[in-house]
Structure formats: C-alpha cells, structure tokens
N, C-alpha and C positions, 0 to 999 in steps of 0.2 A: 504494500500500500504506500501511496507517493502522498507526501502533502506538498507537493509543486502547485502552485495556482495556474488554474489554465485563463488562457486570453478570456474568454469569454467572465468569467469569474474577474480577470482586470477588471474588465470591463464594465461590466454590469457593479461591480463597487465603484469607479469610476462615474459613472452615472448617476446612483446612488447618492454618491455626496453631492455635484451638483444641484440635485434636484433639493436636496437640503439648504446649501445655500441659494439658491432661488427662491425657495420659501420664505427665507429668512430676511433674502432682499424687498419680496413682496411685504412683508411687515415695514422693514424700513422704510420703504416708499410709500406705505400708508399713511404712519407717521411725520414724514416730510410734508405728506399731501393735506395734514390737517394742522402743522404749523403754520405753514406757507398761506393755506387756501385763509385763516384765523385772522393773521398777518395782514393779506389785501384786502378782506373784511371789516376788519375795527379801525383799521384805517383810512379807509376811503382810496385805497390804492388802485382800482381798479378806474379810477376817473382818471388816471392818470396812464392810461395803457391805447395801445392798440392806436389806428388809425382813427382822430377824433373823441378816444377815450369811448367811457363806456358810461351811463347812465346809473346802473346799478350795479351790486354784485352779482346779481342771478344774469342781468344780463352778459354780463363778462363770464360767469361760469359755463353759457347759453351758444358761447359763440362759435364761432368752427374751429378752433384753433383749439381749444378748450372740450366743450362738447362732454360737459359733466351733467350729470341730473340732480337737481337738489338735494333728494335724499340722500346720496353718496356724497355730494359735499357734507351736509351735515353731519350726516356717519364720522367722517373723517376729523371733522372738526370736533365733535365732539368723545372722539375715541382719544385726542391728544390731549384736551381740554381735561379729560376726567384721570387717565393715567399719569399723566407726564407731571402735568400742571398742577393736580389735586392732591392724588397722592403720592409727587414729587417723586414717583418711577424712574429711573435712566431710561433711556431710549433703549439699550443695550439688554435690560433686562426685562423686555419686549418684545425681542424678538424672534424668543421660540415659541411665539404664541400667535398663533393665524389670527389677521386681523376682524376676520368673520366673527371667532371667535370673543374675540377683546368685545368688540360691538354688540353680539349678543347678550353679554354676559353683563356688561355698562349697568343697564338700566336694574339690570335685579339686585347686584350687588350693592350699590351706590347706598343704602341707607342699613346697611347691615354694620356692626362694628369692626373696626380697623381687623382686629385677628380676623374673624370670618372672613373678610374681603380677601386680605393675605392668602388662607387656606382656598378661598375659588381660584383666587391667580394662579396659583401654585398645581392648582387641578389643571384647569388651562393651560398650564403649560406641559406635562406630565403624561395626562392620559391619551388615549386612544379617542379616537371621536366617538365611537362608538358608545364608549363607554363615558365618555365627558355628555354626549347627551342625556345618558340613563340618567347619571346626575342630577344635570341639568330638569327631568321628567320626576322624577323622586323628590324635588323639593319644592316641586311647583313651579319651577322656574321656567319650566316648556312644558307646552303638551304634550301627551304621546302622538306618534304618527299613527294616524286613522289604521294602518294596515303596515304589518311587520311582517318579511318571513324569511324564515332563517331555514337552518340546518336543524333536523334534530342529531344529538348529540351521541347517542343509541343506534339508532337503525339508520342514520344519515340521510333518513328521508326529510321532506319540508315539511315545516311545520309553517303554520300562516294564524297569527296573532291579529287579531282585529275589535276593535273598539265596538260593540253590538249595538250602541246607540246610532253607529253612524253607517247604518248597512242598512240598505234601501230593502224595504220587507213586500212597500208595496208592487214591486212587477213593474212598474209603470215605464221604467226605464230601460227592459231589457237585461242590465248588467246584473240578475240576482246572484248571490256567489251559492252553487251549488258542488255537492260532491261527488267526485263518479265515484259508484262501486268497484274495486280491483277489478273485480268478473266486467263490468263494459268498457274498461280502456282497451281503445285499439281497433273494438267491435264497429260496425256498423249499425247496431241500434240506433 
C-alpha cells in the first residue's frame, strides 16, 4: 500500500482550498459592500458621482453601473452596521461565516444577551448548514421547510418529512402527495 498522492487527489485539495478562500473573499466583499454602500449613504456621496450626480441613494444604487436592489443594499448595510460597528467584530473574524448566514441570523440575535449572541456566532461559524439550520428551527429562529427528505439511516431508503398543516388534502390542485404500494412500482396500473 502507497500513501503517494495521486494528481487527481492534488488536485481536487487544490481546488478544495480555493473554493474556501473564495468563500471567504465572498464575506469580505460583503462587508466592504456594507461599509462603503453606509459611507455614500450618510453622506450624501452619491450626489457627488456619476455623470450629473445622482439624486438619491436608491437612485445611485438603481443605476447601470451599480445595478443593486435595495434589499441587498440594506442586507449589506446592515450586516456591517450590527457586527462590525455594534459589537465591534474584526472584519477578520467574519469571515468564516457566509454572509447569508450573518444576515439571517442579524435580526434574531440582536436582543438576546452579549454571551448568547457570542454562542450563535460561534455556531455560524462552526457548523454545517444543515445542521446551523436545525438550530436555527429549534429555537424559533426559522421555520421548518414545508417538506424535508432525506436518507433513512437503516435501510437507506427516503424518508420524506413534511409539515401536515401545509399539504393540500383538498385535491383541488392535482399535486396530492400519495404512496405507491412496493407491489405497483414499475406496474402499469
């Protein structure tokens, strides 16, 4: 038995990390994106741009060059606003945490006590998504998704999880979720 790495094994760790600092750069350019967007905001800077300036902020955010949707400037702005600025984060220790994530997480934390906030960020940055959502569904903080399915863990058949309030009973729409019997898969019944 060899433990030589083969190319493809370079490779694929090669990639691997990449794709890690790309994520990483993705956070920091969120955070740039809600300094900067904060910045020609509370300043009026954006009167001061562009061919004739601009009128407004939304309109500068609006324009082709730019080509942002207010919600995502706000996201942005307000993801810098509450980590950076609030509670005085490095930018640095940020950015193992998808900025999806920072965003979501913003509003549920914000009035919980200093340690608790700590122990979500620390989650956020930590877990699996998967399992940062359970969390996330466990403490109120998300809904569950209407319809879950996984593996079973046993007989590695699927199992399909779903919320019974939110499954159409009455017909009306075609999509009833039904079960084939083993004995009619495959069948032409």
């Amino acid at each position: 038995m060899t433990d030589k790495i083969t190319p493809k094994q370079e490779m694929a760790y090669g990639l691997y990390q990449t794709v890690i600092s790309l994520r990483r750069r993705q956070s920091e350019v969120a955070l740039e994106f809600g300094f900067t967007l904060k910045k020609i905001k509370e300043e009026h800077l954006y009167r001061y741009m562009g061919d004739g300036a601009f009128d407004t902020f939304w309109q500068f955010c609006a324009s082709p060059e730019i080509k942002l949707r207010p919600e995502m400037v706000m996201a942005y702005i307000r993801v810098y606003e509450y980590y950076v600025e609030k509670l005085q984060m490095k930018k640095e220790d940020l950015l193992d945490i998808p900025f999806t994530r920072l965003n979501q997480m913003k509003a549920k934390i914000e009035n919980l006590p200093i340690e608790e906030q700590k122990e979500w960020i620390e989650k956020a940055k930590t877990l699996m998504r998967k399992d940062f959502e359970a969390e996330m569904v466990d403490h109120k903080f998300a809904k569950p998704k209407a319809i879950q399915v996984t593996r079973c863990k046993t007989c590695k058949l699927l199992e399909i999880h779903f919320i019974v309030d939110e499954v159409c009973v009455c017909g009306g729409h075609g999509y009833n979720i039904k079960a084939i019997p083993v004995e009619q898969k495959g069948s032409d019944k």
